[in-house]
C-alpha positions in Angstrom: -37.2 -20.5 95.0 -40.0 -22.8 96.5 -40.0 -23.6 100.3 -41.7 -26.6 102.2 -41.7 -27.7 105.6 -42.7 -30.8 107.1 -42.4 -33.4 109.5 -40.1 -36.7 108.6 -39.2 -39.6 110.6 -35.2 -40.7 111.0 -34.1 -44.1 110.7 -33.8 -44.1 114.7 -37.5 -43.6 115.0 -37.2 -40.0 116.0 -39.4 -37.1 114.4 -37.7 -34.0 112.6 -39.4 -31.0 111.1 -37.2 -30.9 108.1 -37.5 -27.3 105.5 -37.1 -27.6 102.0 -35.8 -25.0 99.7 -35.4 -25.5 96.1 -33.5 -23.3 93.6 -34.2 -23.6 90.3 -32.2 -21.6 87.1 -33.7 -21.5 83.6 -32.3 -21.6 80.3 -32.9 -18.7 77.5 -36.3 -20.4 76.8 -37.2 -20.1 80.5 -37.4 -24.0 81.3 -36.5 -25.3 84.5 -32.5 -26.8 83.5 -31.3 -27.4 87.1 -32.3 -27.5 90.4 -30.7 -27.3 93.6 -32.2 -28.9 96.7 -31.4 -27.6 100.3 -32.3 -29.2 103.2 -32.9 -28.0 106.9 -33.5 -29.5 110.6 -36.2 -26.8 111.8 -37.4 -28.9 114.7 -36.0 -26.4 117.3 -37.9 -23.9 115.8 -41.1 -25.4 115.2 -40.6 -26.9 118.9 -40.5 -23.0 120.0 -43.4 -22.5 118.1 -45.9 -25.3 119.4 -44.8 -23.8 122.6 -45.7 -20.2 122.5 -49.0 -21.6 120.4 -49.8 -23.1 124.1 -49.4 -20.3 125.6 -51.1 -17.9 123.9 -54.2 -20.4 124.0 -53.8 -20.1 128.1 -53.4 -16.3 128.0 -56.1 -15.9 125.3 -58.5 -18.2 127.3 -58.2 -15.9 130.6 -58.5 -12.8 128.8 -62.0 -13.3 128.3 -62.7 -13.8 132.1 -60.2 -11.6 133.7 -59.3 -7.8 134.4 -55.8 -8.3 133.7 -53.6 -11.6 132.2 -49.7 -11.6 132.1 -47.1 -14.0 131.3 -44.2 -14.3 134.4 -41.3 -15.3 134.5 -39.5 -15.9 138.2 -36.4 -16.5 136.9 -35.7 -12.8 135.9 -39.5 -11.5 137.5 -40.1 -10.3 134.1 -43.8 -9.8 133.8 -45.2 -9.4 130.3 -49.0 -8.0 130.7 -51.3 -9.2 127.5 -54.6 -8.2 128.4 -55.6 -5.5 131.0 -59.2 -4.0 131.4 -60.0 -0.3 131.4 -60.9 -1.0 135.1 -57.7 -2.2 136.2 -55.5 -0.1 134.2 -57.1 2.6 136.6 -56.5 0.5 140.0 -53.0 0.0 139.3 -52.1 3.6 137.8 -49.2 4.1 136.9 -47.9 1.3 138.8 -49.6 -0.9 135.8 -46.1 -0.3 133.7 -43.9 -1.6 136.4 -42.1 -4.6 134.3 -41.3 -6.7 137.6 -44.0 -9.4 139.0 -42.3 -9.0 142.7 -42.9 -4.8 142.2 -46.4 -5.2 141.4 -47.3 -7.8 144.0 -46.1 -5.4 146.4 -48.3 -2.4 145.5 -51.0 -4.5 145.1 -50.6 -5.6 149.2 -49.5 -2.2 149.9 -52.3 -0.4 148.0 -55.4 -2.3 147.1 -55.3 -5.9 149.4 -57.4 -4.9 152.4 -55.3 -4.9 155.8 -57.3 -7.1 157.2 -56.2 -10.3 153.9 -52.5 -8.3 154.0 -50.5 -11.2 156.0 -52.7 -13.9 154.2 -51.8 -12.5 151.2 -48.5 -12.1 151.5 -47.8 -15.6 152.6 -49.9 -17.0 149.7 -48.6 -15.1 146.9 -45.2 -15.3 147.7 -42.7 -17.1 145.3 -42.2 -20.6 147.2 -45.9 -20.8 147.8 -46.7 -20.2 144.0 -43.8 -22.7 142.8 -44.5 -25.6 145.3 -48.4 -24.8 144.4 -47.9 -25.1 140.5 -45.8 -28.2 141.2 -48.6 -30.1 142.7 -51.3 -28.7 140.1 -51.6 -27.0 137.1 -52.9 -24.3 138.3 -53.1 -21.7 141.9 -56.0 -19.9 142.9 -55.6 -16.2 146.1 -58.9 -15.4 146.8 -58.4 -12.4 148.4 -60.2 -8.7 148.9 -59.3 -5.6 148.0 -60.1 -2.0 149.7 -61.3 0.2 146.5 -61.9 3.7 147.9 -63.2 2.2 151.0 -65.1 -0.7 149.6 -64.2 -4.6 150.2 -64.3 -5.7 146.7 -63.7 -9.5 146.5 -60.6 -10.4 143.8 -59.1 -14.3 142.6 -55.4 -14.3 141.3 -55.3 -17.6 139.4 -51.3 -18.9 138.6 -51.3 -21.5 135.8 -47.9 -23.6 135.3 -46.3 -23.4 132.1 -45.9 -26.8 131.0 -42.5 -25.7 129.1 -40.9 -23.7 131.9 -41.2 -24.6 135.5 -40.2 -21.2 136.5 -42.9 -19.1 134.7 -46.6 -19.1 134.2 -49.6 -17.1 133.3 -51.1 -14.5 136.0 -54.9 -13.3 135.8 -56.7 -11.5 138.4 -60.3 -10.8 138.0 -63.2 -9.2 140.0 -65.3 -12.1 141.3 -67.2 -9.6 143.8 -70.4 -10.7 142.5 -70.3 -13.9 142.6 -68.7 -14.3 146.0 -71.9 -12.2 147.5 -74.0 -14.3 145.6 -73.1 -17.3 146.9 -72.8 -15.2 151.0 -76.8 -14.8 150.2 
């Protein structure tokens, strides 16, 4: 069997990513006597495919700048985590294996947001804010700080809208302390 996929345009004008599968049986001799061509629409797939291909390159693209990167989506609050550092594995704990985005905002306000940013935080991370926020840009940005063992540590949460799904998007949050009292000096 031989396989090939490509892209072919219909007589309406419209684009199709069509795979190819031949079969081929041989005679006693071993030559090629017959061949059997089949023929099918992939573009679903391959649709699928160029998404998730754009999303990974917005995950991977955070991952190199921020403590921890996750895909969310509102819909069922499923939060997939891709990337976390060794630093924020330890703030979050345990609590880094909770599976639900609305769960993990709320230890982070509860546990690590410093009282004094609480009510701001909570009023800017919260799920109308985000949506209406992603809806006028492609992407969200909390600056916030959080109370590490009695240190103000100064945190960004950036939200970036999934192009594919209006209800989900990529979550980073990264450690921009230094920076932010660079820029106080």
């Amino acid at each position: 069997m031989h396989e090939l996929k490509y892209r072919s345009y219909m007589f309406d004008g419209s684009k199709k990513w069509i795979k190819m599968m031949i079969f081929t049986s041989r005679d006693n001799d071993q030559k090629d006597v017959n061949a059997i061509f089949v023929l099918h629409d992939i573009t679903a797939e391959q649709i699928n495919i160029e998404k998730q291909k754009s999303r990974d390159s917005a995950l991977l693209g955070m991952s190199n700048d921020f403590d921890c990167v996750s895909y969310v989506d509102l819909i069922t609050d499923e939060e997939t985590v891709y990337y976390s550092s060794q630093t924020f594995k330890e703030l979050l704990g345990k609590q880094r294996r909770l599976k639900k985005f609305n769960e993990k905002l709320s230890y982070i306000v509860n546990y690590l947001v410093a009282p004094e940013e609480k009510d701001r935080f909570v009023r800017d991370t919260a799920k109308s804010v985000i949506l209406e926020k992603l809806n006028e840009s492609d992407s969200y940005i909390v600056h916030t700080m959080f109370d590490i063992k009695g240190d103000r540590v100064y945190y960004e949460l950036k939200f970036v809208s999934d192009k594919e799904n209006p209800n989900g998007f990529t979550f980073g949050t990264r450690n921009i302390d230094s920076e932010i009292r660079q820029e106080l000096e």
